[in-house]
C-alpha positions as CSV (number, residue, x, y, z in Angstrom):
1,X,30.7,24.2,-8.1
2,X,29.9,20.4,-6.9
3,X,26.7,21.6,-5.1
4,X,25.7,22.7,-8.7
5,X,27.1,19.9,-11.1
6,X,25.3,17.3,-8.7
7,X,22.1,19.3,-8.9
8,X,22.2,19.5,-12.6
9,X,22.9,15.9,-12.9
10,X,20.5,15.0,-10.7
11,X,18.1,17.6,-13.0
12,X,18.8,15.2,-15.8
13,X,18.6,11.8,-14.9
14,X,15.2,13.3,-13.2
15,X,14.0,14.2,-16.2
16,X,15.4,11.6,-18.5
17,X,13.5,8.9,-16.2
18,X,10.2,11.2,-16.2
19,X,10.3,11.2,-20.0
20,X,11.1,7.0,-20.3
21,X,8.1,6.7,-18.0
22,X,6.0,8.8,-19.7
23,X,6.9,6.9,-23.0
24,X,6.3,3.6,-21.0
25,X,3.2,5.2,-20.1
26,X,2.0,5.9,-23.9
27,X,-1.4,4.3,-23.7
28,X,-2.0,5.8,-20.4
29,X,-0.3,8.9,-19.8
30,X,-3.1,10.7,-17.3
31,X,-2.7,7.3,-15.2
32,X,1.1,8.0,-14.4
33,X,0.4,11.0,-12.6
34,X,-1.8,9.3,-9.9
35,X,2.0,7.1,-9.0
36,X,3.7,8.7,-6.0
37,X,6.9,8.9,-7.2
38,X,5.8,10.5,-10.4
39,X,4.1,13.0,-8.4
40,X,7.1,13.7,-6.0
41,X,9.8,13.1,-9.0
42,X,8.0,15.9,-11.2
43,X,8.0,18.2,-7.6
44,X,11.6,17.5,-7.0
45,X,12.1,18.6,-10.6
46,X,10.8,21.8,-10.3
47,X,12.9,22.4,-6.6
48,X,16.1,21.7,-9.1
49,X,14.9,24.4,-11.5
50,X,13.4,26.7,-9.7
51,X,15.0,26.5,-6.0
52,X,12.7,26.1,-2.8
53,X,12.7,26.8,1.3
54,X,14.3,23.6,3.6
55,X,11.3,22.2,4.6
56,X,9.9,21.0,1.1
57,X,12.9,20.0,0.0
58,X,13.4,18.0,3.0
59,X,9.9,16.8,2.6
60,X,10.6,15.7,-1.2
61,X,14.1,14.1,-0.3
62,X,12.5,12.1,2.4
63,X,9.7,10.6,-0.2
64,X,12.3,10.0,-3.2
65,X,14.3,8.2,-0.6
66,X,11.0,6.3,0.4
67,X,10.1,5.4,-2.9
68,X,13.4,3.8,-3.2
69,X,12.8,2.0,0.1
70,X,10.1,0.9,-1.3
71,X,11.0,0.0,-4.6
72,X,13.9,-2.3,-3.9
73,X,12.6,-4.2,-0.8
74,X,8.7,-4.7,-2.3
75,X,8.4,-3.7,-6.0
76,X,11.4,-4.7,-7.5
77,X,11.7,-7.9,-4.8
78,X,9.9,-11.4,-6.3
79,X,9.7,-12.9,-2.8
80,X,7.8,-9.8,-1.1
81,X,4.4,-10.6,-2.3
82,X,4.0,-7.6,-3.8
83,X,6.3,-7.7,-6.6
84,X,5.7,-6.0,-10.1
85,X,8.0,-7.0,-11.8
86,X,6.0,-10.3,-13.1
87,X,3.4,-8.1,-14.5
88,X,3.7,-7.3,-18.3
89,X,2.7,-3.6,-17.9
90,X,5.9,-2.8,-14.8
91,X,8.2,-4.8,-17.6
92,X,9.9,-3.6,-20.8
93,X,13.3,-1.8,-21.6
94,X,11.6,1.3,-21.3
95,X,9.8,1.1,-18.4
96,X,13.0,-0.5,-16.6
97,X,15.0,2.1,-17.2
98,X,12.7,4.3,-16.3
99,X,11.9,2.8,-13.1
100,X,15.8,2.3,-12.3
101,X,16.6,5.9,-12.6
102,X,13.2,7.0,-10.7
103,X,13.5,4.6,-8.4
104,X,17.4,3.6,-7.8
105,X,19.5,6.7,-9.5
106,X,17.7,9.6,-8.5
107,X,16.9,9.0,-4.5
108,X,20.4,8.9,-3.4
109,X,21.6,11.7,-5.9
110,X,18.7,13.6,-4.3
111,X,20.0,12.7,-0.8
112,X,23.5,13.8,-1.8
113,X,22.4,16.9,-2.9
114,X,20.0,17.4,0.2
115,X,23.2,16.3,2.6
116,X,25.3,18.8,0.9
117,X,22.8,21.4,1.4
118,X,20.9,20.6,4.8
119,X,19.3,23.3,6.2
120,X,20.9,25.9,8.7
121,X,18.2,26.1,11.2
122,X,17.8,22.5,12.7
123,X,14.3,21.1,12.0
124,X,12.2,19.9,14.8
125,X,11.0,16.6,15.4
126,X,7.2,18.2,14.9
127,X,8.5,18.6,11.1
128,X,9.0,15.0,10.5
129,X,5.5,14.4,11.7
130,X,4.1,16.9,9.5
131,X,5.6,15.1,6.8
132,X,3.4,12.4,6.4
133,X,0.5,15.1,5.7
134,X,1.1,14.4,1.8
135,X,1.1,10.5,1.5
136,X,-1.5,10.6,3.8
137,X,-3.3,13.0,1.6
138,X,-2.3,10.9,-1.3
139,X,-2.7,7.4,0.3
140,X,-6.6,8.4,0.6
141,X,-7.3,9.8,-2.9
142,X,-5.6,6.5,-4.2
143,X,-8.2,4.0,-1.8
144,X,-10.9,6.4,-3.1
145,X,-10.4,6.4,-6.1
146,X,-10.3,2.6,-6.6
147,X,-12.9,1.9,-4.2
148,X,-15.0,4.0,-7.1
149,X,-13.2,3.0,-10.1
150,X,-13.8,-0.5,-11.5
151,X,-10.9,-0.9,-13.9
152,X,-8.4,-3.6,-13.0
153,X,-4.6,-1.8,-11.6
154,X,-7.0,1.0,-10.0
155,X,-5.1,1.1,-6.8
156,X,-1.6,1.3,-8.7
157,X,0.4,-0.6,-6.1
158,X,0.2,-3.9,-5.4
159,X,0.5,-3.6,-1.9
160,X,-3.0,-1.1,-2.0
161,X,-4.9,-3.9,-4.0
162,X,-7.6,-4.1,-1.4
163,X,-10.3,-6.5,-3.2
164,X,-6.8,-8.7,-3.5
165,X,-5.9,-8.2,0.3
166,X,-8.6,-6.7,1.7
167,X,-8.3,-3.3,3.9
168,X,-6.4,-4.4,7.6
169,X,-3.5,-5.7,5.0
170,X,-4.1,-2.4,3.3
171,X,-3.9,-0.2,6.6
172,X,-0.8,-2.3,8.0
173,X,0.7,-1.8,5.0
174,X,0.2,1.6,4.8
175,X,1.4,2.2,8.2
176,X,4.4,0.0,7.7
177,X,5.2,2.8,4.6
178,X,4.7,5.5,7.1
179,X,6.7,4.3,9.9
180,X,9.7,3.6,7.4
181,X,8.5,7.5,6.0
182,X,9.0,8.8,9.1
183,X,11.7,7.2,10.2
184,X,13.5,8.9,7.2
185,X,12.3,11.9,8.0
186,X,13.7,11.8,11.8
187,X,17.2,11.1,10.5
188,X,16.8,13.9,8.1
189,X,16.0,16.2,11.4
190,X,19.2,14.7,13.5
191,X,21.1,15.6,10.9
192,X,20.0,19.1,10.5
193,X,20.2,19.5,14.3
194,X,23.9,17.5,14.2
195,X,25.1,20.3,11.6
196,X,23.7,23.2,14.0
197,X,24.7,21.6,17.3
C-alpha cells in the first residue's frame, strides 16, 4: 500500500511539474523536449504508469537524481558560473515551480520509490557503466545540434555554451556530470548487491 501511494504521488507531482514547464515553455514547446530532465521526467512518467524491468528504472532513477545534483549545485547556485537563474527565460512563478518539482520534489520521491523497490538480482558494476550510454547519446545530439543551429540558448545549459566557454570547458564539464552520473549509479548497484548479499 506505501509502495503504491508513493508511486502515485510521485505520478503527480511528475506530471504536475511536466505540465508547469510545458506552460513555461508556451512560446517554445518543441524546445523543452531537447532538456534532459524533460526527457528523463516524461520516461520516468511512463515507468509510473505503465511499470518497467530493474534496469531502466535504475537507469532513470540515477538521471532524476543527477539532474537534481545538478540543479542545486550549478543551475539553481549564483556563485557556480553557470547559474540560470539570472536569466529572464529560467525565471517566473511558473517556470520555478516547475523547475522545483522537476528538479528538487521529484528526484528523491523517485529515489524513495526506487529504494523501496530495488531490484532482487544485484546489478553488476558493468550496469552502472552502461548507464552513461544515454547522456552520452544525448550530450552529443545537444553539441550538434548547436554547433549547427545559430539561435542564441542552442546548447540549453549553460555549462554546454561552447562559443561562451569553448569545448575543453565543455568536455571537463561533461565529464565532471558523468563521473558524478556514475558515481550514482555505483551506489545504486551496492545497494542492490547489499539487499541480495
Amino acid at each position: 500500500m506505501a509502495d503504491r501511494v508513493l508511486r502515485v504521488s510521485t505520478a503527480l507531482v511528475l506530471a504536475v511539474g511536466l505540465a508547469l514547464a510545458g506552460v513555461a515553455a508556451r512560446e517554445e514547446p518543441v524546445e523543452l523536449l531537447f532538456y534532459f530532465t524533460v526527457q528523463v521526467d516524461l520516461a520516468y512518467l511512463v515507468v509510473l504508469l505503465a511499470g518497467c524491468g530493474d534496469r531502466l528504472r535504475t537507469a532513470l532513477t540515477v538521471y532524476l537524481v543527477g539532474t537534481a545534483v545538478v540543479f542545486v549545485l550549478v543551475l539553481a547556485n549564483p556563485w557556480s558560473g553557470y547559474a540560470m537563474v539570472a536569466t529572464p527565460e529560467a525565471r517566473g512563478l511558473v517556470s520555478d515551480a516547475g523547475n522545483l518539482l522537476l528538479h528538487a520534489v521529484v528526484p528523491p520521491l523517485a529515489a524513495a520509490q526506487w529504494y523501496n523497490r530495488r531490484p532482487r538480482v544485484a546489478l553488476r558494476p558493468a550496469c552502472a557503466v552502461s548507464l552513461l550510454g544515454y547522456p552520452l547519446l544525448w550530450l552529443t545530439v545537444i553539441l550538434v545540434r548547436g554547433a549547427v543551429g545559430r539561435a542564441e540558448g542552442r546548447y540549453l545549459y549553460p555549462f554546454l555554451d561552447v562559443p561562451r566557454f569553448g569545448y575543453p570547458t565543455v568536455a571537463l564539464n561533461a565529464v565532471l556530470f558523468g563521473v558524478t552520473l556514475l558515481l550514482l549509479a555505483l551506489t545504486a548497484v551496492h545497494l542492490t548487491q547489499r539487499r541480495t548479499g
